[in-house]
C-alpha positions, -999 to +999 in steps of 0.1 A: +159-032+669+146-022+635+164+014+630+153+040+603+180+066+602+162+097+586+189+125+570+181+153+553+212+134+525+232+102+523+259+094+519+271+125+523+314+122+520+317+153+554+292+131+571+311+101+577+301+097+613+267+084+597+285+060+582+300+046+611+276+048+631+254+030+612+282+004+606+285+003+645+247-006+648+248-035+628+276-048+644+257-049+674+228-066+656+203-041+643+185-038+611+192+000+599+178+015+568+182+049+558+157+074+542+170+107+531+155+136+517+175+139+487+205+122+470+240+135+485+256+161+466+294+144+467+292+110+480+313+092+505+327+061+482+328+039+511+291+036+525+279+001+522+259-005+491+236-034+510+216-009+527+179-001+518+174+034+513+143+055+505+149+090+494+118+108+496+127+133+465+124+104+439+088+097+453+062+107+423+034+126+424+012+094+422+029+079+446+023+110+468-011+109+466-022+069+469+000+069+503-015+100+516-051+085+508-036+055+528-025+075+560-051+093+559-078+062+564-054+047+585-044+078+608-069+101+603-063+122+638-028+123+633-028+137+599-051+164+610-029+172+636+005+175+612-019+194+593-026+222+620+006+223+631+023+230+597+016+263+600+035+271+632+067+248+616+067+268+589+070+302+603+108+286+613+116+264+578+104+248+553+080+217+562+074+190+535+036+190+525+018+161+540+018+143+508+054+138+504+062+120+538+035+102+531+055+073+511+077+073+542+051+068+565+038+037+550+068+023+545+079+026+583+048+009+592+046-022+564+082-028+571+079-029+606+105+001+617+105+002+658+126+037+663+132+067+639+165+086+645+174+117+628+214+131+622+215+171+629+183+186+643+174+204+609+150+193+583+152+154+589+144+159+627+114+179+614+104+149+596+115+127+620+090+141+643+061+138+622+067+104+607+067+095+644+036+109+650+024+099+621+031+061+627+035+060+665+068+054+669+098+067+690+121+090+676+156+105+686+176+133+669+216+135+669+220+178+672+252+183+657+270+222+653+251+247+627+215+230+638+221+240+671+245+274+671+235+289+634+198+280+625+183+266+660+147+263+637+123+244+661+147+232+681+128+236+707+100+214+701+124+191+679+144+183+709+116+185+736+090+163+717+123+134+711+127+105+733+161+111+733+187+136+720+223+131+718+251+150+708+290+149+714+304+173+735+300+184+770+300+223+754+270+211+731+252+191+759+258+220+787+239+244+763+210+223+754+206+215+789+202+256+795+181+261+764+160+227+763+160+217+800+132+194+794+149+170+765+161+137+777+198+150+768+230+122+765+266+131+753+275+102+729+310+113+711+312+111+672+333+077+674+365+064+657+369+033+645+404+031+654+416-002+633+408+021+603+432+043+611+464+027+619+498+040+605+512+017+583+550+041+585+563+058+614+557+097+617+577+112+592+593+138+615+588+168+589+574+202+587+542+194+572+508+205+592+479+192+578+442+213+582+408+186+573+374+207+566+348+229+551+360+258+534+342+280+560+347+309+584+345+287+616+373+262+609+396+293+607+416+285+582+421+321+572+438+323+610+462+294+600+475+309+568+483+340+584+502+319+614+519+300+586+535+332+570+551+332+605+567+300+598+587+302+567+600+268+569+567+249+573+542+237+549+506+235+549+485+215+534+446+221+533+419+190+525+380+205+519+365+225+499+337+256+503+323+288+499+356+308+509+379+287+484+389+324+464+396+339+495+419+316+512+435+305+473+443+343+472+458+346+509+475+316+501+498+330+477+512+353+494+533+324+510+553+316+486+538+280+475+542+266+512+503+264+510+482+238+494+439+235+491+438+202+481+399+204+475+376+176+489+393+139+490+376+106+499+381+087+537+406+067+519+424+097+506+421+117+537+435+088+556+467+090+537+472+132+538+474+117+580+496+094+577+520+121+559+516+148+584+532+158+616+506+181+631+470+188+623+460+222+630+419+229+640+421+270+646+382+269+653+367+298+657+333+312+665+320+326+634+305+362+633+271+350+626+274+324+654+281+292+637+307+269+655+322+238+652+314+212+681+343+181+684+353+174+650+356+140+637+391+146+618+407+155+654+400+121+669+409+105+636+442+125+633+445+114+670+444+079+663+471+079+635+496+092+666+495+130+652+499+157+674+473+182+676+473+223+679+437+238+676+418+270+689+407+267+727+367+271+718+342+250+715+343+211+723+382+213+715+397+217+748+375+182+756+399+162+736+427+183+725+456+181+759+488+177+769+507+156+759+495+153+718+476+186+718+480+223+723+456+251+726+460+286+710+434+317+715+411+313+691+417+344+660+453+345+672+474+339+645+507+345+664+499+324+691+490+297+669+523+298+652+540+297+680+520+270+690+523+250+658+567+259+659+566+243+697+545+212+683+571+204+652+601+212+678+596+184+697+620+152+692+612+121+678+610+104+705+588+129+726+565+129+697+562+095+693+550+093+729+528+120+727+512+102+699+507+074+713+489+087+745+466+106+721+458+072+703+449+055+736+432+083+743+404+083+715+408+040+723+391+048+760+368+077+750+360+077+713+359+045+701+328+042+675+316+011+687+316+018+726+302+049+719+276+038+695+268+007+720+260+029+746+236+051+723+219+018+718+213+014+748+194+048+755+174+037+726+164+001+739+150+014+771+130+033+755+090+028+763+075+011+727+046+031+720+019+007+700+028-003+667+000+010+644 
């Protein structure tokens, strides 16, 4: 298939699941571009350079204008369509004027793009949708956490107009079967390409727990540092960065420099802060104005590397987080995640060796980017072409 992955930024360095899965995809033989909205903010150094990208906000007014004139005598009833329906997108979020995905529309249908799929069903979903329309196509949309939980802005129609929507947790896929019970729904799990993450030492056997994420009320982080005061011989060490950085810097210091917020660090980096850890803690919580986390990446990755796992029961946790490599405390419950973190680092050497490894086969059976990926692909190639216009 010819693949247009349309993202609302690329390549963003949180959104490495992108990344792999587009990886995985041309593994399997498809073209993919990307088009994005804008530029990402900090970029993930590893995306590969060889694909073609369009970004839409480096399209010039002249541009705009020749490719509208274009669709327009080319899809006249469908631009009049987008055109009434603006309206009623925009009472929900911001929708591009017809002139700017204009450029993005002709290039889909001079370079011959068969499927449009969209990452998080926010803004490039939106487009998504109407560059389908626009040119005829099929289109798909990944719905990820905060698209679905936080700012659900025409999700509705987003995911009811798709041919298919995916997403990677049986907590997210039970809830958009409730809310959207007409989308053509499919769990596909954010994947792990497990040969990246191979230990090259054995576990160290410390005290060290590592946390991996957005600086944000949802991962709970705030929750850790106060279990951590409970554990004076332990030592934390925090990778991300984010709007609560001054709050969780200050709580920090009250544990006597056992606490460390690393900022943001690349895959490469990130794959080393594992491979120095003994337990990665994910105290997710639901946040007060409803965002959530779904299955994050990081927990199958830190899975992989043989690390045990202790993370709030919410969410898609409980999915992938068990016995024997994980453990499950009450999600805002700083006592009980302490004492689940102290019964994590008690265990022997040899018992958490074992563990780990049952968690790596784990994400091997379940997780693995390519199966998973593989079996998104084939959603897409049964797909019904619609005429290519």
């Amino acid at each position: 298939m010819r693949l247009l992955f349309v993202l609302d930024q690329w390549p963003e360095l949180s959104e490495t699941f992108v990344v792999n899965e587009l990886q995985a995809l041309r593994r399997l033989g498809h073209e993919v571009r990307v088009q994005a909205a804008q530029p990402a903010a900090h970029r993930n150094p590893e995306a590969p350079g060889d694909v073609g990208v369009h970004v839409l906000a480096q399209d010039d007014r002249a541009t705009g204008l020749r490719d509208l004139l274009w669709l327009v005598r080319h899809r006249p009833l469908a631009c009049a369509r987008d055109l009434a329906r603006r309206r009623r997108w925009g009472r929900e979020e911001w929708a591009r004027p017809l002139r700017a995905l204009a450029p993005a529309a002709r290039r889909i249908v001079e370079h011959g793009d068969e499927h449009l799929h969209a990452h998080f069903a926010a803004g490039a979903a939106l487009d998504a949708m109407r560059l389908a329309a626009l040119t005829g196509r099929t289109f798909s949309v990944t719905a990820h956490a905060y698209d679905i939980f936080l700012t659900p802005t025409n999700l509705h129609e987003k995911l009811r107009c798709a041919d298919a929507v995916f997403s990677g947790c049986d907590y997210n896929v039970d809830y958009l079967r409730r809310t959207v019970p007409e989308a053509n729904l499919h769990k596909i799990v954010m994947g792990v390409d497990v040969s990246a993450f191979e230990r090259s030492a054995p576990l160290p056997q410390g005290r060290r727990v590592l946390a991996i994420g957005r600086l944000v009320e949802k991962k709970g982080f705030d929750v850790l540092i106060d279990a951590l005061a409970l554990l004076p011989d332990v030592t934390l060490r925090i990778v991300g960065d984010g709007p609560l950085r001054a709050q969780l810097q200050a709580q920090a210091a009250r544990c006597d420099g056992r606490v460390e917020l690393l900022g943001s660090r690349a895959p490469a980096q990130v794959r080393a802060e594992l491979e120095g850890a003994d337990v990665l803690a994910m105290p997710c919580v639901v946040a007060r104005n409803g965002d959530r986390d779904s299955m994050p990446v990081v927990v199958k990755e830190a899975m992989a590397m043989g690390l045990l796992v202790v993370a709030g029961d919410e969410v898609g946790l409980p999915e992938c987080v068990m016995a024997p490599w994980g453990l499950l405390a009450p999600p805002g419950d700083a006592p009980a995640l302490a004492a689940q973190l102290r019964a994590a680092l008690a265990l022997d050497p040899r018992e958490r060796e074992v563990a780990g490894a049952a968690g790596r086969a784990w994400v091997e059976a379940y997780t693995d980017v390519d199966g998973e990926t593989a079996r998104m692909a084939a959603v897409l190639e049964r797909l019904p072409r619609r005429p290519m216009h």
